[in-house]
N, C-alpha and C positions, 0 to 999 in steps of 0.2 A: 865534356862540356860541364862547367859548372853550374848547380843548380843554382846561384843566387848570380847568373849571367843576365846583367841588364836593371838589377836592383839597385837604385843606391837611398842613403837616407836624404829626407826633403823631398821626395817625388810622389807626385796625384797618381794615387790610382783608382780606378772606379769598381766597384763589388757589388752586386745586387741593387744597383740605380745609383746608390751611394757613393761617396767621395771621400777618399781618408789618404792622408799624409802617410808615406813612412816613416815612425822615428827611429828605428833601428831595427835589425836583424843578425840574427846568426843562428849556423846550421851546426846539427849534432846526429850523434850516429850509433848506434850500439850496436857491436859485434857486426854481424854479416848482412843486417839488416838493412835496407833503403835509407838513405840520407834525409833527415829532415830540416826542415828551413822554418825558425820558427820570426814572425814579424811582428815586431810591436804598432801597431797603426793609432791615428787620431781620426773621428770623423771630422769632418770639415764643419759638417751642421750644427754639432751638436760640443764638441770639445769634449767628448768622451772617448779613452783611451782603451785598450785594448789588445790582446796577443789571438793571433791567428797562426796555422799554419800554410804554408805554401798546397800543401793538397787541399786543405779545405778551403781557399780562396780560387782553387784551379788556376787557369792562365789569365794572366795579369796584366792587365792594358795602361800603361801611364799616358795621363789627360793632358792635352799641353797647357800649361801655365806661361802666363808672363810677368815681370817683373818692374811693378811702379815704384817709383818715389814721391813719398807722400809725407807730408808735414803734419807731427798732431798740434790738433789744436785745442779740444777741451774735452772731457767727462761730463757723460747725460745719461746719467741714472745707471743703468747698467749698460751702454753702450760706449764707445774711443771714438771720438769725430776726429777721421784725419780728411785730408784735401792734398789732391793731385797736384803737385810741383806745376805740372804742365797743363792742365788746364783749368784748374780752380776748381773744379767738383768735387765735392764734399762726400765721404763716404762712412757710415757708421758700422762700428764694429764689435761683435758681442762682449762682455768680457767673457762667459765660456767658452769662448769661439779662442781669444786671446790668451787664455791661460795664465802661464806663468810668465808672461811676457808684460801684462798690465803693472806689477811694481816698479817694471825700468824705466816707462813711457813717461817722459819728458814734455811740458808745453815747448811748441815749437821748435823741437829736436825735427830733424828727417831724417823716415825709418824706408824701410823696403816691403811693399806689400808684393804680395804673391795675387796675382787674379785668374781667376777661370773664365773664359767669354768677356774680358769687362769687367767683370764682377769679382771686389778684393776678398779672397776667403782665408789669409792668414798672415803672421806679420814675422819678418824675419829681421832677428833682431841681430846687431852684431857681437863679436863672441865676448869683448870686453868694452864696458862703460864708466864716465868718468862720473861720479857723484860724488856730493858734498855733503860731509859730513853736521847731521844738526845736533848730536847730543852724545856725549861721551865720557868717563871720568878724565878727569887734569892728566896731563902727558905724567910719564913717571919712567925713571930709569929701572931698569930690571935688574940691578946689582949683580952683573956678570950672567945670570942665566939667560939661556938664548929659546928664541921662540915663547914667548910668554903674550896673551893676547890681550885683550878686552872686549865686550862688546861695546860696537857705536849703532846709534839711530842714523841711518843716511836721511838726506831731505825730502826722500820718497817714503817714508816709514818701515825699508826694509833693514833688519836688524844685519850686522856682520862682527867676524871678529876681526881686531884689527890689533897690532902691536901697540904696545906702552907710549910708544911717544905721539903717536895720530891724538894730534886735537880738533875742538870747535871749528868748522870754516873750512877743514884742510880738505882737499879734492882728492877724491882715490878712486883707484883702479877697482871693479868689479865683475867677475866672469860672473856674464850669462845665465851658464848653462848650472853650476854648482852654487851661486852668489858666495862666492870668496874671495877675498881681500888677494890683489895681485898687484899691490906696490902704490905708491905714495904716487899723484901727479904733482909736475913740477911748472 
């Protein structure tokens, strides 16, 4: 039986009253020694990350979550006001809670909230987004060298590198999870 049977990343699990996301795992082992499982967790409450092992969280209960669609609609102070597709309730949400996910959030994009009882405790974002670029130098040919980049300001003020010819206005692809440039949209 393997020991990471029943893990996967994205699932609640609860530890001493608490609530923390898995963001990843993997198990390591030296010589004849017992296998260890080591988990990077997030608490739900709090947005603070963290590495645990599998012995020292003991056995591992995942909380069941469901999965809303929700519309953002604006920034208040440190909190994300989104509202349910489905019933118009408005739900605010920390930016530590949100992390690194607050430079993608779009007015009136619909994202995917995670909720515990009811209650949205995190926002899942999908793995490539299309933004417009606001600030860049002038397109320029790269005189036969390949791969040569620039930095642009997208309209969210996340910086990327993007190739010579990406101008002003131009829409591009951006993963999530690393924010790199993944192709010109058309």
């Amino acid at each position: 039986m393997s020991l990471t049977e029943g893990l996967h990343k994205g699932m609640v699990i609860r530890h001493e009253d608490l609530l923390y996301t898995v963001l990843d795992f993997h198990g390591s082992q030296k010589g004849k020694q017992k296998g260890t499982v080591h988990i990077k967790l997030r608490a739900i409450a709090t947005g603070h990350t963290g590495e645990r092992t599998l012995d020292e969280l003991g056995k591992i209960d995942e909380v069941p979550t469901q999965v809303k669609h929700v519309q953002y609609l604006y920034a208040d102070r440190d909190d994300r006001v989104f509202m349910d597709a489905d019933t118009f309730e408005q739900y605010p949400l920390a930016e530590d809670v949100l992390g690194d996910a607050v430079p993608f959030l779009v007015e009136q994009k619909t994202y995917s909230v995670m909720t515990i009882d009811g209650q949205p405790v995190s926002l899942r974002l999908p793995p490539i987004v299309v933004m417009e670029v606001a600030d860049t130098a002038p397109p320029q040919h790269a005189g036969g060298a390949t791969n040569v980049q620039k930095e642009a300001a997208l309209c969210n003020g996340l910086m990327v590198q993007v190739p010579l010819f990406i101008k002003n206005g131009d829409l591009v692809r951006v993963k999530t999870e690393n924010r790199e440039y993944q192709g010109k949209e058309h």
